[in-house]
C-alpha positions, 0 to 999 in steps of 0.5 A: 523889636521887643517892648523893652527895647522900644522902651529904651528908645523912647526914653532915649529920646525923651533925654535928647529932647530934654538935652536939645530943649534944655542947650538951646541947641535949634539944629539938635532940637530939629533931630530929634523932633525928626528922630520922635516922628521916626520912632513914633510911625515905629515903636506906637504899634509894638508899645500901644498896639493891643489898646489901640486896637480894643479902643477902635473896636470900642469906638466902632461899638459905640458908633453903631449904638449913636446911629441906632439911637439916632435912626429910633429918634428920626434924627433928632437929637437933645 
């Protein structure tokens, strides 16, 4: 699946929420919650998977700066 594509579904789905919010329509409204959880397990991966990855490797980077500092501190922490 391209990017364009996981695209249009996102946005077709921000529609039908907004149509299933805007109706008062609780069966709707339940569909498409069940239709964004789908595509979100699906499409986060292809549309965020680049800066999800750099993020966690910076996450990690500063994880092992804190337990240096930490370990140089002798725990203590200000």
């Amino acid at each position: 699946m391209s990017k364009t594509c996981a695209s249009l579904l996102v946005f077709l789905d921000t529609v039908g929420v907004s149509i299933a919010l805007l109706g008062g329509n609780t069966v709707l409204c339940l569909l498409m919650g069940l239709i964004t959880l789908i595509l979100y397990r699906k499409v986060n991966p292809i549309l965020f998977g680049d800066y999800d990855r750099k993020r966690e490797k910076r996450l990690a980077q500063r994880r092992k700066i804190m337990l240096a500092q930490s370990a140089n501190n002798g725990g203590n922490r200000k």
